[in-house]
N, C-alpha and C positions, 0 to 999 in steps of 0.2 A: 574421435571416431572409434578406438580400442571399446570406449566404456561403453557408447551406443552399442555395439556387436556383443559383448557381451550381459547386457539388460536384455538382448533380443535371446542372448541367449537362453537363460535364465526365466526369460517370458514363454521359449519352446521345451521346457523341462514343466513346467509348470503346468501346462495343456497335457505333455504324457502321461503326468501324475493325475491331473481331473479325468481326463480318458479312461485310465487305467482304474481310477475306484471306479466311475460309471460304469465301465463294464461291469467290473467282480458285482456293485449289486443287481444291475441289469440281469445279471446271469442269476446270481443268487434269489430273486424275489419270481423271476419268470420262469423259472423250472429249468434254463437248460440254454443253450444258446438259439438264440433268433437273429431279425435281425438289427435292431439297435446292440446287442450284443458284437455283431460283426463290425458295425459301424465304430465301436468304441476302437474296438482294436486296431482298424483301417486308421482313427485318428491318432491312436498311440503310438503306429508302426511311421505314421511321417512328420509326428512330431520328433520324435527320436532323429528320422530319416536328416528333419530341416537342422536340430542341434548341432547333431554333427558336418550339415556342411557349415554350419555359422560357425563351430570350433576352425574347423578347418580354414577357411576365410580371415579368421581372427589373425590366424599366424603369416599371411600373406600380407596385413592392414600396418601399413607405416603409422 
């Protein structure tokens, strides 16, 4: 169950990191922020949000 939790982990790091470039060039090729620019960021803030509760949970998982 540990190694599951952390592959999911690992799977919600992965998503901030694609959020995270999609924005910068969403931002960078479209002039400035819009809003697929906000959306990137909305999926980086709960990807982040989701890691850390799977960190979190991890330490709880016999």
């Amino acid at each position: 169950m540990k190694k599951l939790n952390r592959i999911i982990q690992i799977i919600w790091l992965a998503v901030a990191a694609v959020a995270a470039v999609e924005g910068f060039i969403a931002y960078r090729e479209e002039g400035g922020f819009n809003q697929r620019v906000y959306l990137m960021i909305g999926a980086f803030v709960v990807a982040i949000a989701m890691y850390t509760l799977r960190k979190r949970q991890g330490k709880t998982i016999k």
